[in-house]
Structures are given as structure tokens and as C-alpha cells.
N, CA, C and O atoms as a printed pandas DataFrame, in Angstrom:
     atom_number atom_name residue_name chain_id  residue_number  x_coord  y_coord  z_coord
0              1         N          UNK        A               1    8.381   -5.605    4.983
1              2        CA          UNK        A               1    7.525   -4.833    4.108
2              3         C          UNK        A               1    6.329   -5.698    3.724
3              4         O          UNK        A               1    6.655   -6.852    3.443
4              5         N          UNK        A               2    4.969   -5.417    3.638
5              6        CA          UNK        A               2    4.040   -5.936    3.462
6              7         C          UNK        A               2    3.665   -6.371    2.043
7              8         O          UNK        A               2    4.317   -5.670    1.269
8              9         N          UNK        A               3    3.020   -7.089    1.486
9             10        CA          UNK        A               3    2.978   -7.765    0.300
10            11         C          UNK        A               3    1.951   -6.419   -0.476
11            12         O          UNK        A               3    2.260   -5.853   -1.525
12            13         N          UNK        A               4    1.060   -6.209    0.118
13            14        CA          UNK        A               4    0.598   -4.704   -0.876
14            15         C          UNK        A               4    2.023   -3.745   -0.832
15            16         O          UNK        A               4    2.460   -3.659   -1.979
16            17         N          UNK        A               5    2.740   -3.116   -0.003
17            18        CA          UNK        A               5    3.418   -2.059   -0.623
18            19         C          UNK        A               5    4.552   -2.893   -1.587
19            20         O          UNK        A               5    5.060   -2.245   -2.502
20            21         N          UNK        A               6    4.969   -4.343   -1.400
21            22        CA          UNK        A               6    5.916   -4.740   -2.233
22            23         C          UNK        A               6    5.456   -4.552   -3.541
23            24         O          UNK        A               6    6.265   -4.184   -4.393
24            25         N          UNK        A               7    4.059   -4.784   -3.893
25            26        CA          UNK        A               7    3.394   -4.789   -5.023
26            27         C          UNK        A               7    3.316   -3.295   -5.739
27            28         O          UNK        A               7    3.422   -3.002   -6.930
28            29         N          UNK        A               8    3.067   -2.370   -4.455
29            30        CA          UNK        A               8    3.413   -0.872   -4.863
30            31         C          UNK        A               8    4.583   -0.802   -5.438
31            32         O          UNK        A               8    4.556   -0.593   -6.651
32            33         N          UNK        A               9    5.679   -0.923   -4.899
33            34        CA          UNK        A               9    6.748   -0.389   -5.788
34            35         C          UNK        A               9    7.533   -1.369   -6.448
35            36         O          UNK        A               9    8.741   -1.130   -6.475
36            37         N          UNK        A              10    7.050   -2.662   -7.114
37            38        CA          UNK        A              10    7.219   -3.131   -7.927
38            39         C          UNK        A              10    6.190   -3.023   -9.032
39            40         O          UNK        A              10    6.278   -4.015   -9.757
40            41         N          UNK        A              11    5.447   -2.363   -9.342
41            42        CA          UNK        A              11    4.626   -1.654  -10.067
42            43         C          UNK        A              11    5.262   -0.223  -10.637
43            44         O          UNK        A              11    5.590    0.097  -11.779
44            45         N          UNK        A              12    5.300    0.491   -9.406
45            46        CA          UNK        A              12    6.184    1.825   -9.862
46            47         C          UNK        A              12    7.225    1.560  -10.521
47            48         O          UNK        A              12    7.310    2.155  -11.595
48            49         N          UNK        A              13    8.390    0.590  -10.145
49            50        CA          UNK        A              13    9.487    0.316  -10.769
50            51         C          UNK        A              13    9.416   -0.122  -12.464
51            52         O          UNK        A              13   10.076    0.188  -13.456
52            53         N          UNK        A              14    8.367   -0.917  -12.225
53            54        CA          UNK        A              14    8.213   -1.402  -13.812
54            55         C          UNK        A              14    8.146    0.107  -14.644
55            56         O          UNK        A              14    8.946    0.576  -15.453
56            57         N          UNK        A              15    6.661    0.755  -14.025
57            58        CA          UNK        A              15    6.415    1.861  -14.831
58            59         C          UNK        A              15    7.710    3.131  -15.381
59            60         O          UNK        A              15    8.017    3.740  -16.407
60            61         N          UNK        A              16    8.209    2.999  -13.787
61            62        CA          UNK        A              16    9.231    4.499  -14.265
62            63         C          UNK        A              16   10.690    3.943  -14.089
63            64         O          UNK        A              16   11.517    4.697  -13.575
64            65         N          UNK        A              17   11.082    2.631  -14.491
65            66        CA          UNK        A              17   12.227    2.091  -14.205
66            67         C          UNK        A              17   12.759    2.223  -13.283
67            68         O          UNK        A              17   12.310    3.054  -12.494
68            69         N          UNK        A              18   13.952    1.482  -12.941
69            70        CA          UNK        A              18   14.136    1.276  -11.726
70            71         C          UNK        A              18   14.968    2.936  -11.226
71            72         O          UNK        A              18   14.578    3.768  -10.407
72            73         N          UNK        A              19   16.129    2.934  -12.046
73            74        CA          UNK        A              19   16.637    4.399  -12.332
74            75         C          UNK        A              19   16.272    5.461  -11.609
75            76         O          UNK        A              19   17.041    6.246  -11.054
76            77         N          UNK        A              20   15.032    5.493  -11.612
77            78        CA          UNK        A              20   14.203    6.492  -11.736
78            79         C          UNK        A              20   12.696    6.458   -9.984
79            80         O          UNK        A              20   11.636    7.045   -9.768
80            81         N          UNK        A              21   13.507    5.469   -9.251
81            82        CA          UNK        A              21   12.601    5.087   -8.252
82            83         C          UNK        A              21   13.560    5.049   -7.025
83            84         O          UNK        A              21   14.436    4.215   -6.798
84            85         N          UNK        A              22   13.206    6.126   -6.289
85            86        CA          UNK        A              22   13.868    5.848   -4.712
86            87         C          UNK        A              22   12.841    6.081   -3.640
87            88         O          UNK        A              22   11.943    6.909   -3.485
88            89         N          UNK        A              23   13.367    4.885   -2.842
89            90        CA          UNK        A              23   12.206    4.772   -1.488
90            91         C          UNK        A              23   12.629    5.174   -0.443
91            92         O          UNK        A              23   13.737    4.754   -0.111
92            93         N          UNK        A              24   11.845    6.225    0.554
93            94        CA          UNK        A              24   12.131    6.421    1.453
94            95         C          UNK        A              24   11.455    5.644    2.902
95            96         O          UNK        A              24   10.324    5.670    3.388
96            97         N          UNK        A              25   12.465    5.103    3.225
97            98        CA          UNK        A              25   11.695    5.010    4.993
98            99         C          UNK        A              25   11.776    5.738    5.873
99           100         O          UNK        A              25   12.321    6.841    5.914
100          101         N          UNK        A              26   10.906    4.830    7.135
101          102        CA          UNK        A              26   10.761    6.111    7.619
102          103         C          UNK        A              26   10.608    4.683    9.374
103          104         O          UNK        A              26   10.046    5.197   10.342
104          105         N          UNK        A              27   10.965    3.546    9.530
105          106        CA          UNK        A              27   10.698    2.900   10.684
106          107         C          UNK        A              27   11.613    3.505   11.398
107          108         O          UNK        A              27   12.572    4.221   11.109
108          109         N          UNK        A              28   11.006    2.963   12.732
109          110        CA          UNK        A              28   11.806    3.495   14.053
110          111         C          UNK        A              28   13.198    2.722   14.079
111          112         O          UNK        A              28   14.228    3.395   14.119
112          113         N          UNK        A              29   13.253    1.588   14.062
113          114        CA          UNK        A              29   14.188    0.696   14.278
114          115         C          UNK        A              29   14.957    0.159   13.103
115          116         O          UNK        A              29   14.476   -0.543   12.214
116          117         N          UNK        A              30   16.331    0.606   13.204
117          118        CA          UNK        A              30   17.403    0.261   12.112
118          119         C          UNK        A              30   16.998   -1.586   11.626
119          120         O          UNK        A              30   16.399   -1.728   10.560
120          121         N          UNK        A              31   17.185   -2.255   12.053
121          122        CA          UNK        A              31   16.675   -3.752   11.812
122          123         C          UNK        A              31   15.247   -4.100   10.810
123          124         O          UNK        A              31   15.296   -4.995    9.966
124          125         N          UNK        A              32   14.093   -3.334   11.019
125          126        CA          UNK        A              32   13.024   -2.741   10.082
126          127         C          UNK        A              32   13.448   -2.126    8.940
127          128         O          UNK        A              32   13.095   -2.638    7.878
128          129         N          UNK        A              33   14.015   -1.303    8.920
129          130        CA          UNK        A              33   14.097   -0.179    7.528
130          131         C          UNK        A              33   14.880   -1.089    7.153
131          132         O          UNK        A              33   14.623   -1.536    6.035
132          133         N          UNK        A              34   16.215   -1.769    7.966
133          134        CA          UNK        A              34   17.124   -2.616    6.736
134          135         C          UNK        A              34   16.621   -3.710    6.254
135          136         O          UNK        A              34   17.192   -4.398    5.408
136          137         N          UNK        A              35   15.748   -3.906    6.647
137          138        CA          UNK        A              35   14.907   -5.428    6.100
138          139         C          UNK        A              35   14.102   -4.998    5.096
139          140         O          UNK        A              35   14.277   -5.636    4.058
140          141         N          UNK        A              36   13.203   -4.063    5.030
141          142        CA          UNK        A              36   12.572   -3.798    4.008
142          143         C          UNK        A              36   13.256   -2.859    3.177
143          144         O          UNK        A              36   12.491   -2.459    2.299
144          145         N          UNK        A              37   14.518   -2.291    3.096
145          146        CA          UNK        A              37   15.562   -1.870    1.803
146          147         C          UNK        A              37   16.338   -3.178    1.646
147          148         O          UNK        A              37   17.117   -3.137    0.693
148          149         N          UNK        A              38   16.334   -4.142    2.218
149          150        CA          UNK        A              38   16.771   -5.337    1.429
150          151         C          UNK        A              38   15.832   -5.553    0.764
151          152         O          UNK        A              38   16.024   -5.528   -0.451
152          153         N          UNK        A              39   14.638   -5.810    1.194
153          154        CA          UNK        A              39   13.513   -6.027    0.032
154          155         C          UNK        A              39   13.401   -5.850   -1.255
155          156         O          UNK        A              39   13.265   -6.655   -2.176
156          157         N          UNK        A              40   13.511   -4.067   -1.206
157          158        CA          UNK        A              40   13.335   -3.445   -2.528
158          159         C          UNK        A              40   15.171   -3.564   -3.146
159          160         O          UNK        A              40   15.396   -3.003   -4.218
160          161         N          UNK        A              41   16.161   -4.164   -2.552
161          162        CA          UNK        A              41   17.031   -3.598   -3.044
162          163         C          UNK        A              41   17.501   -5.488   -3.842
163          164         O          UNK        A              41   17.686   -5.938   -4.973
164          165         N          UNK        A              42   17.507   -5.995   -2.515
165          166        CA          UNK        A              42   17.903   -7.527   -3.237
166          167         C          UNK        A              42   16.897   -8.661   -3.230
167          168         O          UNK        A              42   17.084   -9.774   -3.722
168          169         N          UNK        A              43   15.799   -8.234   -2.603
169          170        CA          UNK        A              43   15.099   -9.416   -3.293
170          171         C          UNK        A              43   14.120   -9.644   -2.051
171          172         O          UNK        A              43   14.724   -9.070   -1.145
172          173         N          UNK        A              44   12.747  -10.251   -1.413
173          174        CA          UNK        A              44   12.050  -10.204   -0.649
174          175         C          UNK        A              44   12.907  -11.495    0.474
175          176         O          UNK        A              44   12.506  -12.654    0.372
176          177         N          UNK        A              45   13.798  -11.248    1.259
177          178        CA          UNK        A              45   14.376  -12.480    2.008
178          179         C          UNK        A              45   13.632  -13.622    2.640
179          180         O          UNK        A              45   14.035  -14.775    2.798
180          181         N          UNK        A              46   12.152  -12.955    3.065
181          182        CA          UNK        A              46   11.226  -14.011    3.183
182          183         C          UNK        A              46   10.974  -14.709    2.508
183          184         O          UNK        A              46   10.811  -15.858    2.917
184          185         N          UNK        A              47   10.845  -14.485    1.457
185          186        CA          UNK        A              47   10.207  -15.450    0.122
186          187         C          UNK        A              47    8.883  -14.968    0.158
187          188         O          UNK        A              47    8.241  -15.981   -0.119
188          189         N          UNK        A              48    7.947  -13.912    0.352
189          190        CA          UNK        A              48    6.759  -14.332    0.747
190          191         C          UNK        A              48    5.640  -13.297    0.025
191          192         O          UNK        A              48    4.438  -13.190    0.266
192          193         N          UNK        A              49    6.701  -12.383   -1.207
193          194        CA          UNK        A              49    6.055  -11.263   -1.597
194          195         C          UNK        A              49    6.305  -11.166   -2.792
195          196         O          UNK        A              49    7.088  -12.023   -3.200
196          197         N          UNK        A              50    5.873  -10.311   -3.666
197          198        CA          UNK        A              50    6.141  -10.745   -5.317
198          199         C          UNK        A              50    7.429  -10.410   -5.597
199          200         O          UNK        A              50    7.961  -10.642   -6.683
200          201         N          UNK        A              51    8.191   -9.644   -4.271
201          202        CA          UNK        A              51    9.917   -9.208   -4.702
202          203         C          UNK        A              51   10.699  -10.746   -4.550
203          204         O          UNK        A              51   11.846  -10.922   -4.962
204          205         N          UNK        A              52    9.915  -11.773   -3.917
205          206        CA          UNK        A              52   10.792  -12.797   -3.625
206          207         C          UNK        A              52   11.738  -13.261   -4.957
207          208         O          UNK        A              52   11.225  -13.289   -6.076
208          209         N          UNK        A              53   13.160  -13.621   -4.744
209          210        CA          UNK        A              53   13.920  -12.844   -5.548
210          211         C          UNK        A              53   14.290  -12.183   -6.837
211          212         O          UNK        A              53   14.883  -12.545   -7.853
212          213         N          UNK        A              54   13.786  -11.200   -6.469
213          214        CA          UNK        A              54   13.857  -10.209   -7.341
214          215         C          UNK        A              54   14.545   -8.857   -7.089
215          216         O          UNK        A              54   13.856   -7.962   -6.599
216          217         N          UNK        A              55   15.671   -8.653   -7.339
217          218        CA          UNK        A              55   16.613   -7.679   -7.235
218          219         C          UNK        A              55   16.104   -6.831   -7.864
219          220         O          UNK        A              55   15.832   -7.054   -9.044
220          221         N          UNK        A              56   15.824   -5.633   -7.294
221          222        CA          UNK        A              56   15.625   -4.336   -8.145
222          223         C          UNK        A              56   15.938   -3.365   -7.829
223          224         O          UNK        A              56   15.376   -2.338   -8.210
224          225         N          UNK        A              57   17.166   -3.394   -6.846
225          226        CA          UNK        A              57   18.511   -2.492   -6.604
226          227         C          UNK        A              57   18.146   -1.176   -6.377
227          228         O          UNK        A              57   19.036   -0.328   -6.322
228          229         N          UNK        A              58   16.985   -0.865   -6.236
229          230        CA          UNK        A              58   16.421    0.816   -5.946
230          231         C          UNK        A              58   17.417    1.841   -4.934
231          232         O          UNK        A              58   17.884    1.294   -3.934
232          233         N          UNK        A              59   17.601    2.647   -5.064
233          234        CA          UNK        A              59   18.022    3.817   -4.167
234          235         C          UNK        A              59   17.151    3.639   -3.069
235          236         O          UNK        A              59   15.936    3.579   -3.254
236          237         N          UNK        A              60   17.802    3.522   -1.610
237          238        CA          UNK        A              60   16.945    3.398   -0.653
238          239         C          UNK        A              60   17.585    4.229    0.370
239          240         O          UNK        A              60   18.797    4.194    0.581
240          241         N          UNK        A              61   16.768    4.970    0.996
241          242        CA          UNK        A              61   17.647    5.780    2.151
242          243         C          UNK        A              61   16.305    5.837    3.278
243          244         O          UNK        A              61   15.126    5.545    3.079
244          245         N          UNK        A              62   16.830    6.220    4.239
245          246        CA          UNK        A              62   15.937    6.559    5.511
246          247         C          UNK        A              62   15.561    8.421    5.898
247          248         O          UNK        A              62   16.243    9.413    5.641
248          249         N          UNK        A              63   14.752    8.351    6.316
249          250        CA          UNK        A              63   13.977   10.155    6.610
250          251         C          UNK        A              63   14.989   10.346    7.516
251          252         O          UNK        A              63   15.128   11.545    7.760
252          253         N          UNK        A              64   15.556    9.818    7.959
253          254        CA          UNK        A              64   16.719   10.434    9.317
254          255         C          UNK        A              64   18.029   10.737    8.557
255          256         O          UNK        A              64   18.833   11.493    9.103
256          257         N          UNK        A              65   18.330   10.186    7.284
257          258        CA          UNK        A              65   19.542   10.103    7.323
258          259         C          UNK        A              65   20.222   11.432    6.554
259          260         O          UNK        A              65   19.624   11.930    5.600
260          261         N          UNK        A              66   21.446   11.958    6.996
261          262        CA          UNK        A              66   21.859   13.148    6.274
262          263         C          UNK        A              66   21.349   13.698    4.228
263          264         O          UNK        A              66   21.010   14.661    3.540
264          265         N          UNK        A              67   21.586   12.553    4.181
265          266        CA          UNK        A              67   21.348   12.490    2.317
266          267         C          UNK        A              67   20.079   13.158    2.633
267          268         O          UNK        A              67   20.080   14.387    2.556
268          269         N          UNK        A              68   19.250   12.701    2.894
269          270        CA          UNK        A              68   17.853   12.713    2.870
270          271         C          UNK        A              68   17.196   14.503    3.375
271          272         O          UNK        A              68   16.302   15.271    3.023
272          273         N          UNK        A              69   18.301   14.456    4.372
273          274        CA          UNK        A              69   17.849   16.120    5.291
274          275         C          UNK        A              69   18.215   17.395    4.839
275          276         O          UNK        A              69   17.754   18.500    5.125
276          277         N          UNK        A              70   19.502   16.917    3.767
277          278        CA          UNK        A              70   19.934   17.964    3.291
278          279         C          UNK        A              70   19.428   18.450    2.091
279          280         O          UNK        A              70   19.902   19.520    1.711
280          281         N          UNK        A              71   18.472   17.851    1.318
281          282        CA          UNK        A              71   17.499   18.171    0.890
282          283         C          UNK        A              71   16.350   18.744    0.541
283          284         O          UNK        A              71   15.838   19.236   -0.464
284          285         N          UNK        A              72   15.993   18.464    2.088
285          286        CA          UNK        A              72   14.397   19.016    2.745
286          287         C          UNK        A              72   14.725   20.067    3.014
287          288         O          UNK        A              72   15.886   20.328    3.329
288          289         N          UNK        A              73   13.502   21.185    2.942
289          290        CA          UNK        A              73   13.329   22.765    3.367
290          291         C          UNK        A              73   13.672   21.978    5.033
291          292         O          UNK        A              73   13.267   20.906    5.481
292          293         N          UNK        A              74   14.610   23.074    5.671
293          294        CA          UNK        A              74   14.835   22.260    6.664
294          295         C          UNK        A              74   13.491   22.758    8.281
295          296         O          UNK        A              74   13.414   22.137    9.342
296          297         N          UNK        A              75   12.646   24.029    7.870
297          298        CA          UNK        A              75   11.379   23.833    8.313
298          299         C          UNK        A              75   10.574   22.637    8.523
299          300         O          UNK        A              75   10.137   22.143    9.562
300          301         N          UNK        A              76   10.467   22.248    7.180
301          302        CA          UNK        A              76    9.192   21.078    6.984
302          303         C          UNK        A              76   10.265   20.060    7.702
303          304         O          UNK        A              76    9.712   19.185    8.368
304          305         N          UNK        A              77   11.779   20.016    7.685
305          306        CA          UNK        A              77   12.028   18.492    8.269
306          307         C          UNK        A              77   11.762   18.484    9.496
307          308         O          UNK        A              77   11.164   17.584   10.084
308          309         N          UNK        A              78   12.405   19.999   10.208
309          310        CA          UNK        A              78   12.503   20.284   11.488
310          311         C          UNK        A              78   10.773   19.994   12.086
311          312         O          UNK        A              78   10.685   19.662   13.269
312          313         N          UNK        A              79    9.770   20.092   11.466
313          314        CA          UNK        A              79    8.323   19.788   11.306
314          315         C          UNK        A              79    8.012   18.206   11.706
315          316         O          UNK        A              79    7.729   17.769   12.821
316          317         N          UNK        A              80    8.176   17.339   10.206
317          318        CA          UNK        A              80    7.849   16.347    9.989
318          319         C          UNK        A              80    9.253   15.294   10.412
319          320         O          UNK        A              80    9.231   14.103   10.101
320          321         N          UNK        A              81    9.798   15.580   10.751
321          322        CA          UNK        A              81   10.450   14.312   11.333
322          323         C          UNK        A              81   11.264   14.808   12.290
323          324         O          UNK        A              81   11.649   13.839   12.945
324          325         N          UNK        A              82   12.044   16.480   13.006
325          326        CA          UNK        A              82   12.542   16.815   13.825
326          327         C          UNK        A              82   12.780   15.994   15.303
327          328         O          UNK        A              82   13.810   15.730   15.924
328          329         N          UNK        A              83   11.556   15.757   15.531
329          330        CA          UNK        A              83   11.389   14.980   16.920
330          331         C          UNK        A              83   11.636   13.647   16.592
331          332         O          UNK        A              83   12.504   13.218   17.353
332          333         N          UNK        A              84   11.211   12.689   15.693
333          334        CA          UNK        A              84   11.517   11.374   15.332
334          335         C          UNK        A              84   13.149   11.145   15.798
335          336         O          UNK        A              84   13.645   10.368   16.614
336          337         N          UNK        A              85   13.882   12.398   14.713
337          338        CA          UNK        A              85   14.912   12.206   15.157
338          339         C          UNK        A              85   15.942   11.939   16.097
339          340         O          UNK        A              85   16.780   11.037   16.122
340          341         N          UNK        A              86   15.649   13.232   17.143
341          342        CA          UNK        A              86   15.659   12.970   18.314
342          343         C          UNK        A              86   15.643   11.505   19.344
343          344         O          UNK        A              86   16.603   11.029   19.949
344          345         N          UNK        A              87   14.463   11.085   19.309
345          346        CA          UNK        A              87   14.433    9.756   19.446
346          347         C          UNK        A              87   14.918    8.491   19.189
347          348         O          UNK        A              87   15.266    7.712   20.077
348          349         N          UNK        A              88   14.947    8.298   18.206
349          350        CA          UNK        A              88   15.616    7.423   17.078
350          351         C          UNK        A              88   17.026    7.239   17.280
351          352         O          UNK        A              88   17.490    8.242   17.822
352          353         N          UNK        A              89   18.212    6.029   16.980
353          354        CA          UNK        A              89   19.076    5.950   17.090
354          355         C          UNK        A              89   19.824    5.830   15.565
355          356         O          UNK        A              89   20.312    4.904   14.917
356          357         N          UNK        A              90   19.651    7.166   15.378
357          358        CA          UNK        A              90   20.008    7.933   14.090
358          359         C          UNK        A              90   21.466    6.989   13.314
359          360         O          UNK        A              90   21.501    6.390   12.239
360          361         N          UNK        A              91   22.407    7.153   14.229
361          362        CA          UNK        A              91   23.903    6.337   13.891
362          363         C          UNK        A              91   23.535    4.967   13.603
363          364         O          UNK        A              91   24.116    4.214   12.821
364          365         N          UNK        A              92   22.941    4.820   14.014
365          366        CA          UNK        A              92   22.543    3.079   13.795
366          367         C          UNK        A              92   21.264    2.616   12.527
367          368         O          UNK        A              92   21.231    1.599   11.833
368          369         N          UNK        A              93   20.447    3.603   12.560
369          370        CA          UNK        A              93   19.966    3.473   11.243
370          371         C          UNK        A              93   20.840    4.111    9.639
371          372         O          UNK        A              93   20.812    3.619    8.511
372          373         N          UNK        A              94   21.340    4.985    9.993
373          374        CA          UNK        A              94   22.416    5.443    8.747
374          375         C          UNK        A              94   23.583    4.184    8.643
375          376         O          UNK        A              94   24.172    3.980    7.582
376          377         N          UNK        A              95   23.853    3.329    9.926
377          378        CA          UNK        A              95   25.078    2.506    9.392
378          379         C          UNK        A              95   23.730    1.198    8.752
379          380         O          UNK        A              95   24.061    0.416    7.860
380          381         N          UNK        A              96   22.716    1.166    9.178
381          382        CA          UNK        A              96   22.154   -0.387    8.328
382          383         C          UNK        A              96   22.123    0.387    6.792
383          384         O          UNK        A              96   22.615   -0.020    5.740
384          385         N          UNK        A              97   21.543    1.353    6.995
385          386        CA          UNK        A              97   20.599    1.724    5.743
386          387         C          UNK        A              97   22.216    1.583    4.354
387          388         O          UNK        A              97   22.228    0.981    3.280
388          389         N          UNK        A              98   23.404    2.455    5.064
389          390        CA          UNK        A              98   24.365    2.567    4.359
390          391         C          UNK        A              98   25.280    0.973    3.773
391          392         O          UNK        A              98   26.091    0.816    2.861
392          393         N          UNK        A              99   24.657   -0.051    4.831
393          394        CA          UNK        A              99   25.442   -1.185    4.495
394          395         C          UNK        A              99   24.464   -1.793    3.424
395          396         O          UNK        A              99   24.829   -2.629    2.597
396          397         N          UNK        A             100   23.488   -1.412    3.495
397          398        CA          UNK        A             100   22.677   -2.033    2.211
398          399         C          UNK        A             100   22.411   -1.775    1.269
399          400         O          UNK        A             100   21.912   -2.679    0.599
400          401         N          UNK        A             101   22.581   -0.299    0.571
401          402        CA          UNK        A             101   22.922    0.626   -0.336
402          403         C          UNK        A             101   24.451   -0.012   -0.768
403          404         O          UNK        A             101   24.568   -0.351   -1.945
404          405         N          UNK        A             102   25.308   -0.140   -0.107
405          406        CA          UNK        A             102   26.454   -0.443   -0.400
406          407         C          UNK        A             102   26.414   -1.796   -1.252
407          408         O          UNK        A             102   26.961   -1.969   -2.341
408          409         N          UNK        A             103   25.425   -2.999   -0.312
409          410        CA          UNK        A             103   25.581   -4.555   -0.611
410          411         C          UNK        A             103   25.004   -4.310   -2.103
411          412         O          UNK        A             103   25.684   -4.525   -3.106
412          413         N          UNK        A             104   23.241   -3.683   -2.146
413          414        CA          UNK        A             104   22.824   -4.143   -2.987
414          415         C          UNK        A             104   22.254   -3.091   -4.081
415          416         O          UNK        A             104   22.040   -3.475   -5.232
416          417         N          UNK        A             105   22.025   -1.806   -3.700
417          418        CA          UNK        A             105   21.943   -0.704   -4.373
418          419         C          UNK        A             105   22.495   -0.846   -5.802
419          420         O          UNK        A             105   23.617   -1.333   -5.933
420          421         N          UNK        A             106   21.784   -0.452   -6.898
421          422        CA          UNK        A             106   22.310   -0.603   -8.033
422          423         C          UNK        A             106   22.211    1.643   -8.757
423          424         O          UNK        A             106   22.838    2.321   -9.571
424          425         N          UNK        A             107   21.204    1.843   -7.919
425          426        CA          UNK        A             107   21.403    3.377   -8.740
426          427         C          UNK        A             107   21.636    4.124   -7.338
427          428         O          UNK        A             107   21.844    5.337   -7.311
């Protein structure tokens, strides 16, 4: 995750508590999204961003993953991420995304 969006939602978080802040991704590759929901969840692992450690346990899920779809008018998903899906190795981003929600997820 890049040092401006770390700054984004460690900004948001301050403002609307943490409680109250869930991020969605949206990378192609399970290894990406779980690196940057470690970010927001336990702390910047690089060291290299203002999350460096700083736990702020956010709700983090991925645009592919069931939580997330069952949600959406399933038009607009079938729309905006239908084909992603497809592509994507869906099982494998729901098992990172879910092991890190699990490790470090606090809401």
C-alpha cells in the first residue's frame, strides 16, 4: 500500500474511529491485497509508511469475496467486478484475506 493511501485511511480512522472504517480491496493477486490488509490491520510490515507499527485492526475484506457480494445489488457486481472475478483466483484470495482478518482484525 502506498504511503499517500496509508495516510488516507489513517486519517479516516482517526476521524470516524476505527469501528466504524472498513477497507475494501480490490488487487488481482491474493499476496497484494494480503499485504496491504496487513497494513491497515497490523501495522505497515515495511516500516516505511505512517502505519509502521501501528495496529489499527480495521475490517478488511476483498471485492471478490462472498461477504462483500452478498451485499452488492448483484447487477452493479455482476457490472463492476463480474469479469474480475472470473479471472482472479477467487479461493486463494478469500483464504489470504480470511487469514488476516482472523490474525489481526479487531472489528
Amino acid at each position: 500500500m502506498d504511503l499517500e493511501n496509508q495516510k488516507r485511511v489513517k486519517d479516516l480512522t482517526d476521524q470516524h474511529g476505527a469501528e466504524n472504517v472498513v477497507v475494501l480491496f480490490g488487487a488481482a493477486e491474493a499476496e497484494s491485497a494480503g499485504l496491504a490488509a496487513e497494513t491497515v490491520t497490523a501495522g505497515d510490515p515495511t516500516f516505511a509508511g505512517c502505519l509502521a507499527g501501528v495496529a489499527l485492526g480495521l475490517a478488511v475484506y476483498h471485492a471478490v469475496e462472498p461477504q462483500f457480494k452478498e451485499i452488492v445489488d448483484a447487477d452493479v457486481f455482476d457490472e463492476q467486478v463480474g469479469m474480475m472475478e472470473m479471472v482472479l483466483d477467487v479461493e486463494e484470495i478469500v483464504s489470504e484475506m480470511s487469514s488476516i482478518r482472523e490474525q489481526f482484525s479487531k472489528y
